[in-house]
ChimeraX commands (.cxc) that place a marker at each C-alpha (Angstrom):
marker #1 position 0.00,0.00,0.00 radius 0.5
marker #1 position 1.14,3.35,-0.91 radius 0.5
marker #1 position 1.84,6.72,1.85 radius 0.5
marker #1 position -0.46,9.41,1.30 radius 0.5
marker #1 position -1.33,12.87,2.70 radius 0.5
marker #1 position -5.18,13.12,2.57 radius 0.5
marker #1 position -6.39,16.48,1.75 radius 0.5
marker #1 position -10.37,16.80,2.98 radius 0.5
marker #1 position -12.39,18.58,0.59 radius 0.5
marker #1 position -14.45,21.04,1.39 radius 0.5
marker #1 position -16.98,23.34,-0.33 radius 0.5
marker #1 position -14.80,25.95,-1.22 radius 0.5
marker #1 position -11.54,23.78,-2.67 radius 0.5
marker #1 position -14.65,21.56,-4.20 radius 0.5
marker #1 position -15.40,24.95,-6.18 radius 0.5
marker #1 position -12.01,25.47,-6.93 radius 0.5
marker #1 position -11.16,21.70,-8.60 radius 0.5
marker #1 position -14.68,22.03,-10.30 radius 0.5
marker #1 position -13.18,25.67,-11.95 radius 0.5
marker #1 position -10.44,23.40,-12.95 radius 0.5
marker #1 position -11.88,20.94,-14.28 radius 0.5
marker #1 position -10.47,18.29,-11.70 radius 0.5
marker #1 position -13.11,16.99,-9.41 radius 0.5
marker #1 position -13.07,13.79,-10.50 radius 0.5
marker #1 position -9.84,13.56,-8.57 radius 0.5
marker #1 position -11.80,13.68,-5.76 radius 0.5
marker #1 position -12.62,10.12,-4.30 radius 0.5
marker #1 position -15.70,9.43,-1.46 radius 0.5
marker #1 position -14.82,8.84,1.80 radius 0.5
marker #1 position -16.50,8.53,5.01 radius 0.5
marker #1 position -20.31,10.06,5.59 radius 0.5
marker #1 position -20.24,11.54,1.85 radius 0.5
marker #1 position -16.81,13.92,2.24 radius 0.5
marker #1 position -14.81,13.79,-0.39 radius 0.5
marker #1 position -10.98,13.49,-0.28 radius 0.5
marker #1 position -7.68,14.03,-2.50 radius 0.5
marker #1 position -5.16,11.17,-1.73 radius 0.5
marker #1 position -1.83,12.76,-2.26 radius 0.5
marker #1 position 0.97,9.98,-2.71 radius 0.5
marker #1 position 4.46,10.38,-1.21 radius 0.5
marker #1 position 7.46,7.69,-1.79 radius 0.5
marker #1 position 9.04,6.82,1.44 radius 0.5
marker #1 position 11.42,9.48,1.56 radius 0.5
marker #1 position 9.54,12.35,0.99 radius 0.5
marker #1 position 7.72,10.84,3.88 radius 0.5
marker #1 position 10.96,10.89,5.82 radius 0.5
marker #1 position 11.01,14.80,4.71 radius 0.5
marker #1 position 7.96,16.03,5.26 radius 0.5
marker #1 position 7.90,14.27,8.90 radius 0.5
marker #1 position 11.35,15.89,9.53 radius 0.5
marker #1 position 9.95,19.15,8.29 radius 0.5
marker #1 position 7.00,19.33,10.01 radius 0.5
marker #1 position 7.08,18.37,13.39 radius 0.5
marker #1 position 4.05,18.00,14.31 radius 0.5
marker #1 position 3.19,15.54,11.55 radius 0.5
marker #1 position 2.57,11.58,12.08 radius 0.5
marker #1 position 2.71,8.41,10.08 radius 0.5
marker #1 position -0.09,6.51,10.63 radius 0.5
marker #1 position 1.77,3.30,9.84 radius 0.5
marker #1 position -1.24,1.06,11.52 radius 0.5
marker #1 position -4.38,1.69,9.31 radius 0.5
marker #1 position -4.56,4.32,6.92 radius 0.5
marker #1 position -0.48,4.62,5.87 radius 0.5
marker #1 position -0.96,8.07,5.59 radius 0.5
marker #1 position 0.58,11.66,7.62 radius 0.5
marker #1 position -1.31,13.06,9.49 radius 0.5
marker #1 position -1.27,16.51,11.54 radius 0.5
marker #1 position 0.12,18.45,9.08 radius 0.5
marker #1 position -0.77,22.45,9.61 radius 0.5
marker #1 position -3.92,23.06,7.49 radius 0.5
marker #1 position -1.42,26.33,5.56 radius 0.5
marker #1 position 0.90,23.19,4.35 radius 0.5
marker #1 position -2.40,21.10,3.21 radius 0.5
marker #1 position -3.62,24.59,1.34 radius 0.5
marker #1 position -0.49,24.87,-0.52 radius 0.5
marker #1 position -0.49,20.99,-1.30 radius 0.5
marker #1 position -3.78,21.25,-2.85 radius 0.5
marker #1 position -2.78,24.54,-4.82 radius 0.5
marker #1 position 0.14,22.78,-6.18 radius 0.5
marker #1 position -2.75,20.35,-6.97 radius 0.5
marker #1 position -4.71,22.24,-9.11 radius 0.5
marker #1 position -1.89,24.27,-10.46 radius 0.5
marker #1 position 0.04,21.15,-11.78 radius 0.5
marker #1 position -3.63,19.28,-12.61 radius 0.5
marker #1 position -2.05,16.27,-11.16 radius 0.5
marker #1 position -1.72,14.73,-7.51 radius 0.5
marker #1 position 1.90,14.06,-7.98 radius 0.5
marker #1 position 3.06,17.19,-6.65 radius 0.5
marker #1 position 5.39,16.56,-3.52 radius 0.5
marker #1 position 8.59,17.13,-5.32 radius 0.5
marker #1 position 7.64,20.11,-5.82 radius 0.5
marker #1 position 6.04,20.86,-2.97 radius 0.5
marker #1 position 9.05,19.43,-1.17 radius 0.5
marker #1 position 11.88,21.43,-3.26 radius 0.5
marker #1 position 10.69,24.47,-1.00 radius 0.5
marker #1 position 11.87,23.25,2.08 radius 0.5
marker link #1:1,2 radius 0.2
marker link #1:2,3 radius 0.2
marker link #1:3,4 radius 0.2
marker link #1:4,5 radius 0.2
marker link #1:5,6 radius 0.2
marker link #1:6,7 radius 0.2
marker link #1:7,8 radius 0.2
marker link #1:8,9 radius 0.2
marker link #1:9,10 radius 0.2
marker link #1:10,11 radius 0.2
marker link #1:11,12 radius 0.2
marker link #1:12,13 radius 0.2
marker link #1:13,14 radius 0.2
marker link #1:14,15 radius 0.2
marker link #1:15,16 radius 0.2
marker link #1:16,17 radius 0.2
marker link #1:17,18 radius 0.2
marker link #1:18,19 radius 0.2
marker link #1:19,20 radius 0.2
marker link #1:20,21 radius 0.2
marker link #1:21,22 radius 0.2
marker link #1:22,23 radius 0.2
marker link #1:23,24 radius 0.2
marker link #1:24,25 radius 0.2
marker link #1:25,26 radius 0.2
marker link #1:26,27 radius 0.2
marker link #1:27,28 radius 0.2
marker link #1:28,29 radius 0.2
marker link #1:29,30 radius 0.2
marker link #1:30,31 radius 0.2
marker link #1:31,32 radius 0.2
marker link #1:32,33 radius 0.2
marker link #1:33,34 radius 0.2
marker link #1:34,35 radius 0.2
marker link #1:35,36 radius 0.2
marker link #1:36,37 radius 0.2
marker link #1:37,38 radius 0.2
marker link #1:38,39 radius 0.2
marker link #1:39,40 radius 0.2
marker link #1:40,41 radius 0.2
marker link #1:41,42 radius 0.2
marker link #1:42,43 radius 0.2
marker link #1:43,44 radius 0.2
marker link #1:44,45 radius 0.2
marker link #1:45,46 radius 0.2
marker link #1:46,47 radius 0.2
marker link #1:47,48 radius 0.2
marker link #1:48,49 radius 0.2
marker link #1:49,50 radius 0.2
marker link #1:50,51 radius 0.2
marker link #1:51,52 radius 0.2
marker link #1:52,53 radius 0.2
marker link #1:53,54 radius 0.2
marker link #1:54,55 radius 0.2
marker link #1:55,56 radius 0.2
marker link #1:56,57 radius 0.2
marker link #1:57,58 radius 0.2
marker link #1:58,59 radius 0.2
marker link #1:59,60 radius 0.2
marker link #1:60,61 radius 0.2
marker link #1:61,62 radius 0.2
marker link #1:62,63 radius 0.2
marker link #1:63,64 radius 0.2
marker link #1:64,65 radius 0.2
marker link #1:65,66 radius 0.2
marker link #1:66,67 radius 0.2
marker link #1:67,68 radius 0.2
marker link #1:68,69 radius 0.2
marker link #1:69,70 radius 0.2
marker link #1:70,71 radius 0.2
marker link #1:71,72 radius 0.2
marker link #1:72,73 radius 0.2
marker link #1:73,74 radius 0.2
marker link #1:74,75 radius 0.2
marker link #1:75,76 radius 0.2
marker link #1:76,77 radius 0.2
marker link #1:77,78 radius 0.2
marker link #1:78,79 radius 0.2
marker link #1:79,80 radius 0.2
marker link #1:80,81 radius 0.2
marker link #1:81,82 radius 0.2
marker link #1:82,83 radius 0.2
marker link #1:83,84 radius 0.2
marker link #1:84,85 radius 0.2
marker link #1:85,86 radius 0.2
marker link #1:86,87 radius 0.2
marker link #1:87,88 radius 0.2
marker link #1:88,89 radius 0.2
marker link #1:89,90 radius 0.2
marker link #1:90,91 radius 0.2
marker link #1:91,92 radius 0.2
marker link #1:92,93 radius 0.2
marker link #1:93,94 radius 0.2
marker link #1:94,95 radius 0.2
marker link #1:95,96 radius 0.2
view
Protein backbone atom coordinates (compact mmCIF):
# COMPACT_ATOMS: atom_id res chain seq x y z
CA UNK A 1 0.00 0.00 0.00
CA UNK A 2 1.14 3.35 -0.91
CA UNK A 3 1.84 6.72 1.85
CA UNK A 4 -0.46 9.41 1.30
CA UNK A 5 -1.33 12.87 2.70
CA UNK A 6 -5.18 13.12 2.57
CA UNK A 7 -6.39 16.48 1.75
CA UNK A 8 -10.37 16.80 2.98
CA UNK A 9 -12.39 18.58 0.59
CA UNK A 10 -14.45 21.04 1.39
CA UNK A 11 -16.98 23.34 -0.33
CA UNK A 12 -14.80 25.95 -1.22
CA UNK A 13 -11.54 23.78 -2.67
CA UNK A 14 -14.65 21.56 -4.20
CA UNK A 15 -15.40 24.95 -6.18
CA UNK A 16 -12.01 25.47 -6.93
CA UNK A 17 -11.16 21.70 -8.60
CA UNK A 18 -14.68 22.03 -10.30
CA UNK A 19 -13.18 25.67 -11.95
CA UNK A 20 -10.44 23.40 -12.95
CA UNK A 21 -11.88 20.94 -14.28
CA UNK A 22 -10.47 18.29 -11.70
CA UNK A 23 -13.11 16.99 -9.41
CA UNK A 24 -13.07 13.79 -10.50
CA UNK A 25 -9.84 13.56 -8.57
CA UNK A 26 -11.80 13.68 -5.76
CA UNK A 27 -12.62 10.12 -4.30
CA UNK A 28 -15.70 9.43 -1.46
CA UNK A 29 -14.82 8.84 1.80
CA UNK A 30 -16.50 8.53 5.01
CA UNK A 31 -20.31 10.06 5.59
CA UNK A 32 -20.24 11.54 1.85
CA UNK A 33 -16.81 13.92 2.24
CA UNK A 34 -14.81 13.79 -0.39
CA UNK A 35 -10.98 13.49 -0.28
CA UNK A 36 -7.68 14.03 -2.50
CA UNK A 37 -5.16 11.17 -1.73
CA UNK A 38 -1.83 12.76 -2.26
CA UNK A 39 0.97 9.98 -2.71
CA UNK A 40 4.46 10.38 -1.21
CA UNK A 41 7.46 7.69 -1.79
CA UNK A 42 9.04 6.82 1.44
CA UNK A 43 11.42 9.48 1.56
CA UNK A 44 9.54 12.35 0.99
CA UNK A 45 7.72 10.84 3.88
CA UNK A 46 10.96 10.89 5.82
CA UNK A 47 11.01 14.80 4.71
CA UNK A 48 7.96 16.03 5.26
CA UNK A 49 7.90 14.27 8.90
CA UNK A 50 11.35 15.89 9.53
CA UNK A 51 9.95 19.15 8.29
CA UNK A 52 7.00 19.33 10.01
CA UNK A 53 7.08 18.37 13.39
CA UNK A 54 4.05 18.00 14.31
CA UNK A 55 3.19 15.54 11.55
CA UNK A 56 2.57 11.58 12.08
CA UNK A 57 2.71 8.41 10.08
CA UNK A 58 -0.09 6.51 10.63
CA UNK A 59 1.77 3.30 9.84
CA UNK A 60 -1.24 1.06 11.52
CA UNK A 61 -4.38 1.69 9.31
CA UNK A 62 -4.56 4.32 6.92
CA UNK A 63 -0.48 4.62 5.87
CA UNK A 64 -0.96 8.07 5.59
CA UNK A 65 0.58 11.66 7.62
CA UNK A 66 -1.31 13.06 9.49
CA UNK A 67 -1.27 16.51 11.54
CA UNK A 68 0.12 18.45 9.08
CA UNK A 69 -0.77 22.45 9.61
CA UNK A 70 -3.92 23.06 7.49
CA UNK A 71 -1.42 26.33 5.56
CA UNK A 72 0.90 23.19 4.35
CA UNK A 73 -2.40 21.10 3.21
CA UNK A 74 -3.62 24.59 1.34
CA UNK A 75 -0.49 24.87 -0.52
CA UNK A 76 -0.49 20.99 -1.30
CA UNK A 77 -3.78 21.25 -2.85
CA UNK A 78 -2.78 24.54 -4.82
CA UNK A 79 0.14 22.78 -6.18
CA UNK A 80 -2.75 20.35 -6.97
CA UNK A 81 -4.71 22.24 -9.11
CA UNK A 82 -1.89 24.27 -10.46
CA UNK A 83 0.04 21.15 -11.78
CA UNK A 84 -3.63 19.28 -12.61
CA UNK A 85 -2.05 16.27 -11.16
CA UNK A 86 -1.72 14.73 -7.51
CA UNK A 87 1.90 14.06 -7.98
CA UNK A 88 3.06 17.19 -6.65
CA UNK A 89 5.39 16.56 -3.52
CA UNK A 90 8.59 17.13 -5.32
CA UNK A 91 7.64 20.11 -5.82
CA UNK A 92 6.04 20.86 -2.97
CA UNK A 93 9.05 19.43 -1.17
CA UNK A 94 11.88 21.43 -3.26
CA UNK A 95 10.69 24.47 -1.00
CA UNK A 96 11.87 23.25 2.08
Amino acid sequence: MSITINIWINEERYEKLQKAGLANMAEEALAGLKVIKVPCTEQQKDKVLKVFPTAKYDSATTKSIELLPREVKDKIFDLVVEKQSIDVMDDFLKNY
